[in-house]
C-alpha positions, 0 to 999 in steps of 0.5 A, a space after each residue: 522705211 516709214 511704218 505702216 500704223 495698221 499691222 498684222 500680228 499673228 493673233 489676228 490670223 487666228 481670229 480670222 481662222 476661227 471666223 473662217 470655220 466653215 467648210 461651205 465658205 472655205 474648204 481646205 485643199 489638198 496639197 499634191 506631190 509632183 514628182 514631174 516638177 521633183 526632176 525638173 528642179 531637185 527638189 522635192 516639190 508639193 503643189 498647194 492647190 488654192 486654186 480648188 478653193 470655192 470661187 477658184 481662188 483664195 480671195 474668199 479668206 481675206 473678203 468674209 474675214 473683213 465682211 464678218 466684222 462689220 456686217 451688222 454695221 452696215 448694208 452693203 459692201 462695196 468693191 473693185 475688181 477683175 475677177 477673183 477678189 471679185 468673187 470672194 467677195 460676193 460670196 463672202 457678202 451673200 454668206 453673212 446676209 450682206 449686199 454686194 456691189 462689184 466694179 468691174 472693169 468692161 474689159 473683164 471677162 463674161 466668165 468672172 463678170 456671170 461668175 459674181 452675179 451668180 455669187 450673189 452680187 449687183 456688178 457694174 461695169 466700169 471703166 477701161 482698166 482696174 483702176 478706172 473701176 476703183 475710182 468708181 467704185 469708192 465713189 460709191 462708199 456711203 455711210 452704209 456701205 464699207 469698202 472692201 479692199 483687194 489687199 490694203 486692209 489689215 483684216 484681208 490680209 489676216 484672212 489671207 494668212 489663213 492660208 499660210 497655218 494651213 500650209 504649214 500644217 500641210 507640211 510642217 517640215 517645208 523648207 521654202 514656200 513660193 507665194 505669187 505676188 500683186 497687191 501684196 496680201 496674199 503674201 504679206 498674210 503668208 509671212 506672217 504665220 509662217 513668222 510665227 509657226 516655223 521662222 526658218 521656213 523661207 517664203 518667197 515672194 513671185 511677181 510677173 516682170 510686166 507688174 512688178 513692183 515690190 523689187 524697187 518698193 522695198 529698194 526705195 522704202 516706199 510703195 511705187 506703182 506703174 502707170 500700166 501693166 503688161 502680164 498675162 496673169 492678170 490676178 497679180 496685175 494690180 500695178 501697185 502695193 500699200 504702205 501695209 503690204 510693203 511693210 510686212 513683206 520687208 519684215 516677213 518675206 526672205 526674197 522676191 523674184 520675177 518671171 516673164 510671161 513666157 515662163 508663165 505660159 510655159 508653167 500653165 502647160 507644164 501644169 496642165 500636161 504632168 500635173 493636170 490642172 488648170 491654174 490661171 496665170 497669177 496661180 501659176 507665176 509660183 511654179 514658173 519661179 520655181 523651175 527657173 533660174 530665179 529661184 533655187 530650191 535643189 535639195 529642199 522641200 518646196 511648196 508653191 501656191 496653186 492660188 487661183 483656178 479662173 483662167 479665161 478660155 480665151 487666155 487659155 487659147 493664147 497661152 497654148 499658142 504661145 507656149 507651143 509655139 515656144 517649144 516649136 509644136 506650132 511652127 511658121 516657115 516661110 519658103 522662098 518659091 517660083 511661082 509656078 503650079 506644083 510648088 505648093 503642092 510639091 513643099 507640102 510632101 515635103 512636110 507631110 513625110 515627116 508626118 507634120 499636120 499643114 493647119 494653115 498654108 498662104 501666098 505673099 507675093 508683094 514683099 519688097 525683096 521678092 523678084 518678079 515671078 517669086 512668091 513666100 509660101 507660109 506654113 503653119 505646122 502642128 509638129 511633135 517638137 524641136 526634133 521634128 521642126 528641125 527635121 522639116 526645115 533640114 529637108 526644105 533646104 535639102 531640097 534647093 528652097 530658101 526656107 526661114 523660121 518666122 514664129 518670132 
C-alpha cells in the first residue's frame, strides 16, 4: 500500500485534547451499561454514548481541532456536508470567531439544514447528492477561506482521536471497541490512541453493505469509491475513503465488518426499546455489528460507539415500518374471497378475536389470476409478534380462506 505522506501520530491527538478543552465545545459523555445487549450477545456490553454530544454527534472534535489552527489566518471557512459534519463545523466556526459556509445537498434534511444555520452558518443548498455539494463547495475555496474537510485531513482525524483516550479512560480494561465507519476519520482517529494507550484493545471498524468501502481498499492497497450509495445510515454514506484514512485503518484497525440495513434498522429499535435512545443509523450501525453474526464479542468487554443522535423524523418513521415489520408487528395478508357482502366483515372477526388492530383494509379485483366474482382483501395488522401473526394466519385458513403474507 502506497504511504499516505500526512499522518496521524499519537502526539498530535493530545494537541487536539488540550485545544478541545472546553466543556461548551465539547462535553464528555457517558458511557452506559446494557445488560439488554449482555443477553443478546455474552458479553458484557457498554454503550459510549457520542451521539449526547453538542451538535448530536462527534463532528465537532475533528472540526474545532482544524479550525482552531488556522482561524487567525483566514475569514471563513468552507464545508460539504448532509448533517452532522455540518454542524460541527458551524458551531466549531462560531466558537473561534470564524465565518461559516456549508454546502448542502437539496435533498438534505430541513432538520440538519435549520439545525446549522442555528449554529451559526451561511448554508447553501446545492446539488442532488453529497457529491455535487462537494464540487461546489471547493469552488468556493479562496485565499481567505480554508477547507474544512469531513475526513481527509490529519487534524480532523487527531480531533476525532480524541474520542478514542476518552473511551479508554472510560474503560481502560476493554476488550473490543466497535467503531462505525464512512469516510474513515472517526476510526482512523480511534486506532490511533487506542495504538498507543492499550495495543491489545481490539478496534473494529463497522460499515453499512450498501456504502462499503474499506473491505475492497485495503484488499486492493488503495482507496476505492462507489459511484452511488444505498444505506439508511446516511452519516457513514460518503461512498469513499482517502489515501490517509486507509492508511491508518491498515495500521491501527484489527477488523472491518458490514451490516445491512435491515440490521441497522433492527439496531435503531433494540436501542430505543432496552436501552431508550435515539441514535440515527450511522450511530447505530455499531450496535447491529455487534449483535450480528459478524462480529464475535461473547465473553469480552465491549463498547460500541453511540456516534450520532440526528435521526430524521421521517427516517425514524420508515425505519419503524421497516423493523416492525420485520418482526411481524405490522403484518399485510392478502386473502382470496367471493366477492359478495359480509365477507370483509366476517374476515375481520377473524382477526378482531385475536385482539389484532385492522389499521388498514382494501379491495383488488383486477389481478390476473382472480376469476370472475373474486376479489383479494388486504389487511394491514398491528399485532404483538410472530406469535400472534401466525395465529391469525392459522385461523383465516382454519376458515376455508386462501390467505398469503405479503410484507415482503
Amino acid at each position: 500500500m502506497s504511504q499516505d505522506y500526512r499522518t496521524v501520530a499519537y502526539e498530535d491527538v493530545e494537541a487536539a485534547r488540550e485545544r478541545l478543552d472546553d466543556e461548551s465545545v465539547v462535553k464528555h459523555t457517558p458511557v452506559e451499561r446494557s445488560t439488554s445487549l449482555d443477553e443478546l450477545t455474552g458479553g458484557e456490553v457498554h454503550l459510549k454514548m457520542e451521539h449526547l454530544q453538542w451538535t448530536g454527534s462527534f463532528k465537532t472534535r475533528g472540526a474545532y481541532n482544524k479550525i482552531a489552527q488556522c482561524a487567525d489566518d483566514v475569514d471563513r471557512v468552507v464545508a460539504a456536508s448532509a448533517g452532522n459534519h455540518a454542524q460541527g463545523v458551524a458551531l466549531a466556526a462560531t466558537k473561534l470567531g470564524v465565518e461559516s459556509t456549508i454546502v448542502m445537498p437539496r435533498s438534505a434534511p430541513q432538520a440538519k439544514v435549520d439545525a446549522t444555520r442555528d449554529y451559526g452558518a451561511d448554508v447553501e443548498l446545492v446539488g442532488s447528492d453529497f457529491r455535487e455539494a462537494m464540487v461546489h463547495a471547493q469552488g468556493l475555496v479562496d485565499d481567505d477561506a480554508e477547507f474544512v474537510h469531513a475526513y481527509d485531513d490529519p487534524a480532523i482525524v487527531a480531533g476525532q482521536g480524541t474520542l478514542g483516550i476518552e473511551m479508554y479512560e472510560d474503560l481502560p480494561d476493554v476488550d473490543t471497541v466497535v467503531v462505525p465507519i464512512g469516510g474513515g476519520g472517526l476510526v482512523s482517529g480511534i486506532a490511533t490512541a487506542f495504538a498507543e494507550l492499550s495495543p491489545e484493545t481490539r478496534v473494529v471498524g463497522v460499515q453499512a453493505s450498501g456504502a462499503a468501502t474499506v473491505p475492497d481498499s485495503l484488499q486492493k492497497g488503495t482507496p476505492v469509491s462507489l459511484e452511488s450509495v444505498d444505506t439508511i445510515a446516511d452519516g457513514i454514506a460518503t461512498g469513499g475513503i482517502s489515501e490517509l484514512t486507509l492508511s491508518l485503518i491498515d495500521a491501527h484497525v484489527d477488523e472491518v465488518v458490514t451490516v445491512t440495513d435491515g440490521e441497522i434498522a433492527r439496531a435503531i429499535l433494540l436501542l430505543l426499546e432496552r436501552a431508550k435512545q435515539v441514535v440515527e443509523g450511522a450511530g447505530a450501525a455499531s450496535v447491529a455489528a455487534v449483535v450480528s453474526d459478524e462480529l464475535d464479542v461473547d465473553g469480552e468487554t465491549v463498547m460500541p460507539l453511540l456516534c450520532g443522535g440526528n435521526l430524521d423524523m421521517t427516517m425514524l418513521q420508515t425505519v419503524l415500518v421497516h423493523a416492525l415489520t420485520d418482526r411481524e408487528q405490522l403484518l399485510r395478508l392478502r386473502v382470496r374471497i367471493d366477492d359478495r357482502p359480509g365477507k370483509m366483515q366476517e374476515i375481520s372477526g377473524i382477526i378482531a378475536e385475536h385482539n389484532a388492530n385492522i389499521q388498514t383494509v382494501r379491495h383488488d379485483r383486477s389481478e390476473p389470476e382472480l376469476d370472475v366474482g373474486e376479489a383479494y382483501l388486504v389487511f394491514q395488522i398491528e399485532t404483538s409478534g410472530a406469535g400472534q401473526a401466525r395465529a391469525i394466519i392459522r385461523s383465516i385458513r382454519d376458515h376455508g380462506y386462501e390467505v398469503r403474507h405479503v410484507n415482503a
